[in-house]
N, C-alpha and C positions, 0 to 999 in steps of 0.2 A: 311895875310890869315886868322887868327883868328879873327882879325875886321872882315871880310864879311863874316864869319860864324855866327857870333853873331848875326849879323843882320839881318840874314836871320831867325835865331830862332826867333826874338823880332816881324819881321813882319808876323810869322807864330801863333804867340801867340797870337799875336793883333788881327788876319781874325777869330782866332777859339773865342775868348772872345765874337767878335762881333756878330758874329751866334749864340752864347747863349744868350745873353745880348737882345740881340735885340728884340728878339720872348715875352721875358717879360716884355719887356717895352711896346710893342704894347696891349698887354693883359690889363694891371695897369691899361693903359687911358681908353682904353675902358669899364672896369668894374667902371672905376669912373663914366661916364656915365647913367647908372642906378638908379635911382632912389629910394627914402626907399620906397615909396609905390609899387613900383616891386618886391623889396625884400621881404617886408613882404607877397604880396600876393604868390609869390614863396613859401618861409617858411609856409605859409598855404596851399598852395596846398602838399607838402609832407607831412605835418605832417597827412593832411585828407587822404593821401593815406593809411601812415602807421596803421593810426586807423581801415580805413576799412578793410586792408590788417590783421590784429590782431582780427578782428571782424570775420573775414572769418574762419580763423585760429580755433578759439573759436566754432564755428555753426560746423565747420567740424568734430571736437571732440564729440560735443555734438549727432549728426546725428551718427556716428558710434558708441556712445555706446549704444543712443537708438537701432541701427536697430540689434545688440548685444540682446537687454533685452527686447525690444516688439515685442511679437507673440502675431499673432489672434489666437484666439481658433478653431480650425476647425470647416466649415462651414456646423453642419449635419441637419441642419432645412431649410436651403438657400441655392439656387445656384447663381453660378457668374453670371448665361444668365439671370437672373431674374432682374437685376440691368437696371433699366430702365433710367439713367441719372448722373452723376458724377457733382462736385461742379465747378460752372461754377466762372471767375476771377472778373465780375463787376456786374453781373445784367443778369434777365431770359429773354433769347434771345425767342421771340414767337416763332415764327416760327418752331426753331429745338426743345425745351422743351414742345410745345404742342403736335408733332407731336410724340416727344417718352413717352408724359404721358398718350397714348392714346393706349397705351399696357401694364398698368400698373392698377390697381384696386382700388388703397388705395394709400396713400402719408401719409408721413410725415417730420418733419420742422427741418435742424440742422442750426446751426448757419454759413454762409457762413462771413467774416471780408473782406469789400470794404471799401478802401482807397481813395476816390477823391484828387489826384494830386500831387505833390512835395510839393508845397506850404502847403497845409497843411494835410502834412501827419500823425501831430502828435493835428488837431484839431478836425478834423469829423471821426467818423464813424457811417456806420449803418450795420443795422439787415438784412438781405434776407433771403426769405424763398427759399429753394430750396429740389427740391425735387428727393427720391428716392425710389425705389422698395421697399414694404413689400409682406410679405406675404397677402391673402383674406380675411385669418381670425379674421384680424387684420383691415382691412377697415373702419368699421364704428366708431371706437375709436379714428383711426388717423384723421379720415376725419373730426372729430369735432375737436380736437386738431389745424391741420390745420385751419379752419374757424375759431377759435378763435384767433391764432396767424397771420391772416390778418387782422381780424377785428383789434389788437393792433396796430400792424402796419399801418395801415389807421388813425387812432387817434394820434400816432406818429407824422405823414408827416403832417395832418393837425394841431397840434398843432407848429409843426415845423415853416410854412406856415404864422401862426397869430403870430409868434412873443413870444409864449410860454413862460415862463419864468424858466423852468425846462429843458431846453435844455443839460445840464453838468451833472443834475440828470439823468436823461436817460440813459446819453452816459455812464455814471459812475455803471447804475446796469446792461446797455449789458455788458461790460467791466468784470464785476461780472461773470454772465452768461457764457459768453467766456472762462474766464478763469476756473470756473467749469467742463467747458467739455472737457478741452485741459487734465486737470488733471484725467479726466477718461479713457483716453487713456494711462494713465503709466500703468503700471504693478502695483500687488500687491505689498506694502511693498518699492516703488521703491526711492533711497534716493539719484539719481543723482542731480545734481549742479542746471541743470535748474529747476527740480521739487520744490527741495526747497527755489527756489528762486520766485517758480510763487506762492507757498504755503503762502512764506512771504509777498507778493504781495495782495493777494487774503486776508488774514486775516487786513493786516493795511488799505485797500483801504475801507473794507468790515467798518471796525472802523472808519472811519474817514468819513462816507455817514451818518451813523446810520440811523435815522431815517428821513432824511432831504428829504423834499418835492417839494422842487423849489432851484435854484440856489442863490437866496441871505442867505440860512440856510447854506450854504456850507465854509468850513471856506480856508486859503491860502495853510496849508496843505493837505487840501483832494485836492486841483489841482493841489499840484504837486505830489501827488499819484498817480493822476490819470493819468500824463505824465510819471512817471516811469512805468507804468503798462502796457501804451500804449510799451513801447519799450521792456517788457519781451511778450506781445502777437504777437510782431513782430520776436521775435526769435522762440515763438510756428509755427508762419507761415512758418517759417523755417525746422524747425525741422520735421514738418507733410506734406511734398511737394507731396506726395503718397495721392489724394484725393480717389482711389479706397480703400486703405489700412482706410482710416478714414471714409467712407461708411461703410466698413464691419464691423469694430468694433461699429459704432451707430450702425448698423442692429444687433450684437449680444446682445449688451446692451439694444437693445428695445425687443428683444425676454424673455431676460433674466426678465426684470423688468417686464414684461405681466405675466410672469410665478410667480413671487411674489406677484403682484395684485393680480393673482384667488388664490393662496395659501391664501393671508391675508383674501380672502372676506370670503372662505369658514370655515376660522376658527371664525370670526367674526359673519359668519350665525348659526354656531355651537355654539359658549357660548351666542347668542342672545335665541338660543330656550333654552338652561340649561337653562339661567337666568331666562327664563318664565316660566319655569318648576320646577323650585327650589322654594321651600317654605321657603322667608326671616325670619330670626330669630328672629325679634319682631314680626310675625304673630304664629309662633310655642310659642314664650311665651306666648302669647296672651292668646293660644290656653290649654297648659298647669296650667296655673291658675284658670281660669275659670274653667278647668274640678275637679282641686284640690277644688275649694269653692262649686262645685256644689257637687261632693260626702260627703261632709260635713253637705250637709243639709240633713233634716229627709223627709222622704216620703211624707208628707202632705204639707212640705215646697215647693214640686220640681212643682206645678200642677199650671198651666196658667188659665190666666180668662177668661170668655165666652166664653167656652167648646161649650155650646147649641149651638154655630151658627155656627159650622164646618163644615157643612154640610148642611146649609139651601142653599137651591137653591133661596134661595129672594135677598143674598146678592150679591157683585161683590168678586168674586174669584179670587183670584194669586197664582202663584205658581213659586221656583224656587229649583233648585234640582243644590247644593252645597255644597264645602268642605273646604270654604272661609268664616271665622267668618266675617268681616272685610268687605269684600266686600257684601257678601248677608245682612249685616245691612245694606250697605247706598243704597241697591235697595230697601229694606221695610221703610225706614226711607222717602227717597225721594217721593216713592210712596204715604205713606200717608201724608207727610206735604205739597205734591201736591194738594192734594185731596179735591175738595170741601164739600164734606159730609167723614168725614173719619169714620164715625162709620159703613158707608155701608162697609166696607172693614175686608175681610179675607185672609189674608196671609196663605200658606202653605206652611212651608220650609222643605226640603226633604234634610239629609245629611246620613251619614253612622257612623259606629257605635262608631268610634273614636273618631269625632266631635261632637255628638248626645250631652253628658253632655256640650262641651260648649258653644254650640249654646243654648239650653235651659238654662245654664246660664246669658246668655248676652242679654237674652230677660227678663228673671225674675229681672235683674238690671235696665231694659231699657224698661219699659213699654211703648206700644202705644199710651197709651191713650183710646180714644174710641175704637179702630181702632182691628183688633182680629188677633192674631199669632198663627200659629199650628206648634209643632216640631216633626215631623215625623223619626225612625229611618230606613233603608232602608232594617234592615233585617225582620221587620213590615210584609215584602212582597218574603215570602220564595215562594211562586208559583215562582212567575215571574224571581227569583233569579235561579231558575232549568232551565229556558230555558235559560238564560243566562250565567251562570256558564261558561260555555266549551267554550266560547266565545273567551277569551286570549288563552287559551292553542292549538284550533285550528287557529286561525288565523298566533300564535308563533310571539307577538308583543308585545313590551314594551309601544308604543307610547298611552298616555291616552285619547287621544281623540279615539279610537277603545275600549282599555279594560276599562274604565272606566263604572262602572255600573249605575252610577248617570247617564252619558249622554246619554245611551240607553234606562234608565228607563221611558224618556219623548214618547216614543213608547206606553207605558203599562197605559197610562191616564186614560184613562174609567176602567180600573182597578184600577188603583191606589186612585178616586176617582168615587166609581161605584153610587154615589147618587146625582153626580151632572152633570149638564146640558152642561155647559160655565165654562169655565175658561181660564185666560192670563195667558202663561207660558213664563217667562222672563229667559235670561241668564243673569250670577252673575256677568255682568263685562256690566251693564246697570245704567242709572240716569233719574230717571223719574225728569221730566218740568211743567207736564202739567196737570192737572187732566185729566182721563183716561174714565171718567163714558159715555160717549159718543161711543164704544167701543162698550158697549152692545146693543148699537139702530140701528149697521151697518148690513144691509140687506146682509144675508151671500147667498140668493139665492142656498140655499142648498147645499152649499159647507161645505165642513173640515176647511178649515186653511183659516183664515186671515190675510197674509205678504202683506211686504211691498217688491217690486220684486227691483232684478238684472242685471235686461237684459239688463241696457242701455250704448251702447258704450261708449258713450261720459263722462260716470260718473267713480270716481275710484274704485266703488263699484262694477263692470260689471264684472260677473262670466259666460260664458257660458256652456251650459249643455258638451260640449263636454272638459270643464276644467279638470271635477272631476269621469264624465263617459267614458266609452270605448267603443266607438261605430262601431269598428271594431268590434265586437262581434254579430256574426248574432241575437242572442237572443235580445240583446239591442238594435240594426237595427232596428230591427222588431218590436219591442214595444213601442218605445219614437222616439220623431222629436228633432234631432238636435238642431233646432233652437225656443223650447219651450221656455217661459221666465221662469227666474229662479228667486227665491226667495229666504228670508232673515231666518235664526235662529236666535234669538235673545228678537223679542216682536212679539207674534203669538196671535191670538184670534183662540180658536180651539172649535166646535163645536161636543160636545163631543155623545150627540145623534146622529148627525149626521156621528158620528166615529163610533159607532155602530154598526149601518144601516148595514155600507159597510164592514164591518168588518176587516177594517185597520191595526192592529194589526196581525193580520193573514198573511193580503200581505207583511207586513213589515219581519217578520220572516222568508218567503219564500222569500224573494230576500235576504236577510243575510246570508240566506245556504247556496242561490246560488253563493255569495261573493268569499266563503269558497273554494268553487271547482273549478274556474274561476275569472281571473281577470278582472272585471266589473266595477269597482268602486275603486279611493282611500279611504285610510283610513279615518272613523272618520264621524262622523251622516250623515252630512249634504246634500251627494249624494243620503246616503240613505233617507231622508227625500223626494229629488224631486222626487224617483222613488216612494214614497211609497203615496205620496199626488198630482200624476199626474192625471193633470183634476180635482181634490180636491181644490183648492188653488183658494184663490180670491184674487183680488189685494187691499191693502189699501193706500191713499194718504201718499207722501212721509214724508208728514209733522207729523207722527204721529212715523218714527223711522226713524234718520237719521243716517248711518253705518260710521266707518272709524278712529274713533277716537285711536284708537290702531296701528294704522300703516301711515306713512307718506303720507295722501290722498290730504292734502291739502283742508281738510274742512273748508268753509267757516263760520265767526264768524257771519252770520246772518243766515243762515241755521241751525246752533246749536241752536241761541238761538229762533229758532222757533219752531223747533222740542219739541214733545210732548217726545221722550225716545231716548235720547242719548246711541251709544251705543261703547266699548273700540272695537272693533273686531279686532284679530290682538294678538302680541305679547307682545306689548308694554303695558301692562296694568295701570291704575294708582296708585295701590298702590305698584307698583315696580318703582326700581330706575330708568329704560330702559324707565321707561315713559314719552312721548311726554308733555315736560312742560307747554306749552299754553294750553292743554287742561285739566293738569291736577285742575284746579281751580273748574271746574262744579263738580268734583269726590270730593275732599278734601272738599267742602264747607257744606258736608254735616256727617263728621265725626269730632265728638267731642274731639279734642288732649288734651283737659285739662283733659281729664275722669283719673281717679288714676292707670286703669291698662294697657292704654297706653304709659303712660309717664313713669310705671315702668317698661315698654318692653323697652321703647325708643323708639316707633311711632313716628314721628312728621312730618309735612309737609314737 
């Protein structure tokens, strides 16, 4: 009985071994089967899982603790309905981007990153402009912006096109580009993992392009720079999936930055006029020794030569009425080494009483030659100082082109010189070219003033009468035509009989009162010149004073050197720093730097 128990266990052991045994032998052979290269592409397909699967993991982190730390700033200049287009994934569809840019005013360009294909997702990219709502006020600044970043992009594709050989240079400073404005999208101060890693990115890529022009300048490590950089701009694509949410922040950052352009220009236009306004320090030395050498001499010492012909009406007459050592020499100096007869010539310089000793200084060092200098002080003419006195104090203005009493004094001519006929009255920021004596043989047709006019659109010089007058004021309506031509301050032939007659001076002080009690006119001569010589005014050919040289006009260097009187008009004067360098060669070539008491101011070109 124990034999057939025994064996009843032995063949129950045997059936259950088999049922285990079995299942894994069939497995063995089969896995022998397989192949290494099935294995290994198995073992790479998990491991690519796991990478992405850890890559996700990573982006998921970095996504929540941006959307943690970046807020837009509330939208109080923009609204959302104003948004005329969001960033499209390959390329601007016609059809639906024309049809919503056709509710919109103005455009401008942010960087949209298109990847053509798997293959090569880590070779090409390019630039798309794409476009979204601004504000209207903002239109024609983007709208060039725009235009110019197509026009780049056209020159891109076609160099692209020919085979280029700066193809990686490109790719390498959008790359730049991109990654500059992923980084204005952080937060202030913000020092999360990806920031600092597009920062580190951004700085080696930016070092290792330098200054390189074409792809054979490029060395092994700026390309694999610029493969790492490609895979931190692909985790920005990530990370910024909210294309409305990266509209709004470009739309605030372009509000933002508009708002510091007109901040900068206005303070730029502000220290432009100090600077014009300010008397540089080797002009006040200048000015200070001169007056020290001139009080030093004795009375018999201080007195100029040929007195007698101050006043001959046979000669040709100038006049400039300045508070400028420096400058009103090189308008006497240029004038007479212009001049084909220089003994015909009488200078009369008009300054005030500060600069009086050393302007007559700097003439008694710096004689003419034949050629005659009168130094006139301004308080010479206490009359005409009474009607102008109250002048500053009503108008309640600092600005010296208004209270200045030199630049009103050129009103009071036939006063100032009651014994002569004709004279040229120049401003002190003039370079005579050309002798001048032809001047007097121009058929004034009984007119006052001899300019050279401003009327013409197409010139930089074009002032219309409605610039500087108010012609919403029925008084001014009524008396001037709009569209009178207007003319120059600067090289005037004035016919001083002629100023008499009509008694000029008279009209000019009654529209100045009238200034006073109505706003007619901005400040400073020049308006008042056209109201006070309208109908007065003859035209002279342009070739005899060419304007512009003081402010960026774009005067041509054959126009200058045809012109008989150049003239700085403008801010930019030449013997300041602010001055326009090309021209300032005609100004400087006629001031002597080696003189002892410029080089001890420190003057120099």
């Amino acid at each position: 009985m124990k034999q057939v128990l025994r064996w009843q266990r032995t063949l129950i052991l045997s059936m259950l071994s088999f049922t285990v045994l079995a299942p894994l032998f069939y497995v063995s052979n089969r896995l022998k089967s397989v192949n290494s290269i099935g294995r290994d592409a198995l073992v790479e397909d998990l491991s690519t899982i796991q990478k992405y699967w850890t890559d996700a993991v990573k982006l998921k982190a970095i996504e929540k603790e941006w959307s943690e730390r970046l807020k837009e700033p509330k939208p109080v200049v923009y609204e959302d309905k104003d948004l005329g287009s969001s960033v499209s994934d390959n390329s601007l569809e016609g059809n639906s981007d024309s049809t919503k840019s056709r509710n919109v005013r103005g455009t401008a360009n942010i960087l949209d990153i298109n990847v053509s294909g798997a293959n090569h997702e880590r070779e090409q990219y390019n630039l798309k402009i794409q476009t979204i709502a601004v504000p209207t006020n903002h239109h024609e600044k983007l709208q060039e912006q725009s235009n110019q970043t197509t026009v780049l992009q056209k020159h891109d594709t076609q160099s692209q096109l020919l085979g280029a050989a700066d193809v990686k240079v490109k790719q390498i400073r959008d790359q730049l580009i991109r990654a500059k404005a992923y980084l204005h999208f952080a937060p202030p101060g913000s020092n999360s993992n990806f920031v600092k890693e597009l920062r580190v990115r951004l700085k080696e890529l930016d070092r290792a392009v330098g200054e390189a022009a074409k792809d054979s300048d490029l060395s092994r490590s700026a390309l694999q720079k610029m493969r790492s950089m490609e895979v931190s701009l692909s985790k920005a694509s990530h990370v910024f999936p909210d294309c409305s949410a990266m509209v709004t922040k470009l739309r605030t950052m372009a509000y933002i930055a508009e708002e510091q352009v007109q901040t900068h220009r206005n303070q730029a236009a502000y220290l432009l006029q100090l600077a014009a306004r300010t008397t540089p320090k080797g002009l006040h030395c200048l000015s200070m020794r001169l007056t020290a050498e001139y009080l030093s001499l004795q009375p018999e010492e201080r007195q100029l030569s040929n007195q007698q012909k101050f006043y001959d009406p046979n000669f040709y007459h100038y006049a400039v009425f300045s508070d400028n050592i420096l400058a009103c020499a090189v308008v006497v100096t240029s004038t007479v080494s212009s001049a084909m007869e220089p003994e015909t010539i009488v200078f009369h310089v008009v300054t005030d009483a500060l600069n009086y000793p050393a302007f007559s200084m700097w003439f008694l060092l710096n004689p003419l030659g034949n050629a005659t200098v009168q130094i006139q002080n301004i308080e010479n003419f206490e009359g005409l100082l009474t009607k102008h006195d109250s002048m500053p104090k009503r108008h309640n203005s600092k600005d010296p082109r208004y209270t200045s009493a030199l630049n009103h004094l050129r009103f009071y001519l036939p006063d100032v010189f009651p014994l002569l006929n004709k004279i040229v009255l120049f401003d002190h920021d003039v370079v005579v070219q050309r002798d001048l004596s032809g001047l007097w043989g121009i058929n004034m047709m009984g007119k006052v003033n001899g300019a050279v006019e401003t009327c013409r659109k197409s010139e930089a010089s074009f002032r219309g009468m409605d610039i500087l007058i108010n012609f919403s004021d029925p008084l001014v309506a009524k008396r001037f035509d709009v569209k009178a031509c207007t003319w120059a301050f600067g090289m005037n032939m004035f016919d001083l009989h002629e100023w008499r007659k009509h008694n000029l001076t008279a009209i000019y002080h009654r529209y100045l009162q009238l200034g006073y009690k109505r706003p007619l006119w901005k400040a400073g001569s020049l308006p008042l010149g056209w109201v006070t010589f309208y109908k007065q005014t003859i035209a002279l050919d342009k070739r005899w004073h060419v304007l512009g040289l003081g402010y960026e006009s774009g005067v041509g260097q054959g126009d200058i050197e045809k012109a008989a009187v150049i003239h700085y008009d403008g801010v930019m004067k030449p013997w300041l720093d602010i001055g326009i360098k090309k021209y300032k060669s005609y100004w400087s070539k006629h001031v002597n730097y080696n003189h002892p008491y410029l080089r001890q101011c420190n003057i120099h070109d």
